[in-house]
N, C-alpha and C positions, 0 to 999 in steps of 0.2 A: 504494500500500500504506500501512496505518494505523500509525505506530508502536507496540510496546508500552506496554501501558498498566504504566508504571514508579513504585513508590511512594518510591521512592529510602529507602531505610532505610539502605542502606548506603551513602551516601552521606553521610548526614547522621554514621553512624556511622565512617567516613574520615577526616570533617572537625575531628572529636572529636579522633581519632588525631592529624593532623596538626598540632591545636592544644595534644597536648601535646607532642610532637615539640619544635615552637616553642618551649614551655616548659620544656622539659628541656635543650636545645643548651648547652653549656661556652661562657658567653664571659667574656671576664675582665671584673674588677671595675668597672672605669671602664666598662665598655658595658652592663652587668649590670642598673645601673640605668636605662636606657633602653629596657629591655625592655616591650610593653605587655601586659596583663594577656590573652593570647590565649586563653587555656580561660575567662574570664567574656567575653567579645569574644562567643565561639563561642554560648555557650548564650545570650548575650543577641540576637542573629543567629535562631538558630532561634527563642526564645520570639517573636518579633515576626513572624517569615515564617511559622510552621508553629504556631500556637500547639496545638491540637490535637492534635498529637502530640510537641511537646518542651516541659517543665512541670516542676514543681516537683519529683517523682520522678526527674526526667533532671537537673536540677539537683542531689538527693542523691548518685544515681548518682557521678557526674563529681565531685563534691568530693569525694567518699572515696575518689575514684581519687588524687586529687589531692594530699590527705591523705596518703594510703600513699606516693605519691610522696617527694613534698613531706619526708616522716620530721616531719609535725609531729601537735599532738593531735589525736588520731583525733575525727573528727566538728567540726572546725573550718571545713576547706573547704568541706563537707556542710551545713553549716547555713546558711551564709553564700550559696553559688549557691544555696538551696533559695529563701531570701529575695531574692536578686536573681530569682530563676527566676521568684516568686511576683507580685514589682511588674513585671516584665516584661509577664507573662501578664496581671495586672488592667490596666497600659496598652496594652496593644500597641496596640489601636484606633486612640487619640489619637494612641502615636508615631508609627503609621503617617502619617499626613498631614500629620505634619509636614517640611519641610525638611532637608537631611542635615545643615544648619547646626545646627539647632537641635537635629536629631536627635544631630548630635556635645555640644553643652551636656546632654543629659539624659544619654548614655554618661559624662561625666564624674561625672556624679551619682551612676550606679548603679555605677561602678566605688569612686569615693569611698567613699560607703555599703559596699561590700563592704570597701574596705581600714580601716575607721573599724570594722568589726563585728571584721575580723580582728586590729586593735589590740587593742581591749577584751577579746579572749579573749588574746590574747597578755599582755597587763597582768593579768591574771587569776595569771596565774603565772607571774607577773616576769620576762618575756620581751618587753621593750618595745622598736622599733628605735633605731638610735642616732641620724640626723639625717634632715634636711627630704628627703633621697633617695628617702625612703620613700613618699611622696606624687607622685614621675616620672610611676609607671606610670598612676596615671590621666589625668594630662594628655596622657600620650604617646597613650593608648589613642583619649582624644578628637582627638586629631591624626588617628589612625589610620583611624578608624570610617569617613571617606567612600569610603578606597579599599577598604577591607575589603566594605561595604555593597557597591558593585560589584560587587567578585569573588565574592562570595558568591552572590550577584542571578545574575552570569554562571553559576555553575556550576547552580545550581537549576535555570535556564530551560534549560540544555544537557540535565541528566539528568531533565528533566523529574519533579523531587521536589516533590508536592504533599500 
């Protein structure tokens, strides 16, 4: 017998869930900044595996979630995954063949770049962070990215989301 032919929407939209989930968890201060940026992780995952159907509009989407979340200015988070959504989708190609090694040095980049856009809106109206803390989540992220890329790889190929 053939499997069903599954387009996994909801899976991809799960993954959303559980990477704010990740992002929202209570933990105290001293672990808080060691947290890795998992809702840009997520959409930067799908732009590179699926680029076809997660994009720069799934990037607004998820940052105004984020946003609301988050209680910060509205269309912040939104603008910011629209432009990581946006360099995602024009590389993915290239990221694709590259090494997870390398492919972790470019996750540091496009997390940077989003926490450097989210600066400058924050300095915008003098809401700038206070130390070098602030800069964790991308390295952590790039720590992250290989075992992420994985799990993520495993769950695709299980629910067959193409």
């Amino acid at each position: 017998m053939s499997k069903p032919v599954s387009h996994g929407g909801i899976v991809i939209l799960l993954s959303f869930a559980i990477a704010f989930i990740l992002t929202m968890l209570p933990l105290s201060d001293t672990v808080k900044i060691y947290r890795p940026e998992w809702v840009t992780l997520m959409l930067i995952y799908w732009c590179l595996a699926l680029p076809h159907r997660v994009g720069i509009f799934t990037g607004w989407c998820v940052g105004f979630l984020l946003d609301i979340h988050m209680g910060s200015i509205l269309g912040q988070h939104a603008l910011t995954l629209s432009i990581i959504a946006y360099l995602s989708y024009r590389l993915h190609a290239r990221i694709r063949l590259y090494p997870l090694i390398q492919q972790s040095l470019i996750i540091l980049l496009l997390v940077t770049l989003s926490q450097i856009l989210l600066l400058w809106i924050s300095g915008i109206v003098n809401q700038a962070p206070g130390d070098w803390s602030y800069w964790l989540p991308s390295l952590i992220s790039m720590l992250v990215w290989p075992w992420f890329f994985y799990l993520m790889r495993g769950i695709r190929r299980i629910y067959g989301v193409n």
